[in-house]
N, C-alpha and C positions, 0 to 999 in steps of 0.2 A: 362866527359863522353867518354866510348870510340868511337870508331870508324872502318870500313873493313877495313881489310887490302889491299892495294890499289897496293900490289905487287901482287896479287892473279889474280884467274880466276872463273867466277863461269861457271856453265853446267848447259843453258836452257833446256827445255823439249823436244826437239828435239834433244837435246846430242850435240850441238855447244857450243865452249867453249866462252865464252866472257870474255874480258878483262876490267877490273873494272875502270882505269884508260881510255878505250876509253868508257864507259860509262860517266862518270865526263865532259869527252871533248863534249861529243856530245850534255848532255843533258843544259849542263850550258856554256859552250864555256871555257874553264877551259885550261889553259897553260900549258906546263911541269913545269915553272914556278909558278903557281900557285898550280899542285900539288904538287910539292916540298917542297913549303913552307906549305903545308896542312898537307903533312908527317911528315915535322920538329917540327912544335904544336904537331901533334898527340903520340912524341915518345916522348918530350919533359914533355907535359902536358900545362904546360901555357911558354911562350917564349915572351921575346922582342924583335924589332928591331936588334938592335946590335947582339942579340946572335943569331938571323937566319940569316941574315948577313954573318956574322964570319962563320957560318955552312957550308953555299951555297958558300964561297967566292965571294958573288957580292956586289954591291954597294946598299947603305940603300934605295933610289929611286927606285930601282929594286924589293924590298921586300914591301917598301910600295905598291908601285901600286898593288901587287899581294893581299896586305892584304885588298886594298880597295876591290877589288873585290869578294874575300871569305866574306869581312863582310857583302857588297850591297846584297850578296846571300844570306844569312843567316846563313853560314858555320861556321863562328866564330864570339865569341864575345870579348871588349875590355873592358878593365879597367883601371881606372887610379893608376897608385904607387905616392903619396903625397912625396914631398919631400922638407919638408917643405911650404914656397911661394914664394924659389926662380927658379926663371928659368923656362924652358917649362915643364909643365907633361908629366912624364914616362908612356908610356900606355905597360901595358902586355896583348896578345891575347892567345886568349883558345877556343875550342872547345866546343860551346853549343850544339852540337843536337846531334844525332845517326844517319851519314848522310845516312843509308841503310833505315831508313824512309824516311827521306826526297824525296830519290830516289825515292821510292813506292809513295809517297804520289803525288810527281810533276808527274809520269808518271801515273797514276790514274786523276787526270785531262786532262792531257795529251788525253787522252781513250777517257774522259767523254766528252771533248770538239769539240771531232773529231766524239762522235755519235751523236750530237747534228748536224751537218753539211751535 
């Protein structure tokens, strides 16, 4: 599925531009870190380890934690690659939602929660 472009900006009703990327931060606590690696699935398609990795030049510990985090959110999901039954399984991560819903839909609770108060 795709996903916004996370380089953009959009233009509230008031004409303020916002940045899509400090939406992400603000509404989920979202790293550069974790956008980065959000970006590199999104351009990718499905990606593992290694090759976000190898992308970002950081270490695989660095990429996981970021991936735990997108997946605890609900931002991506994973898969295992079989290879055979030796050794640890290959997980490849991918983008399950449309996260400009997501967005809507958290901050619509969000609303709902706060007219309840």
């Amino acid at each position: 599925m795709g996903i916004i472009a996370y380089t953009g900006e959009i233009i509230v009703k008031d004409g303020r531009r916002v940045n899509l990327d400090n939406i992400l931060r603000a509404l989920y606590g979202l790293s550069d870190t974790d956008l980065k690696v959000l970006k590199i699935i999104e351009t990718l398609g499905k990606a593992k380890i290694d090759e976000i990795s190898s992308k970002m030049n950081v270490n695989k510990s660095t990429v996981i934690k970021s991936l735990k985090t997108l997946h605890s959110l609900g931002f991506i999901q994973r898969e295992i690659l079989r290879n055979g039954n030796k050794g640890r399984p290959t997980f490849i991560y991918f983008i399950n939602i449309k996260i400009e819903h997501k967005i809507k839909e958290d901050l619509e609770s969000i609303v709902s929660a706060l007219s309840k108060t």
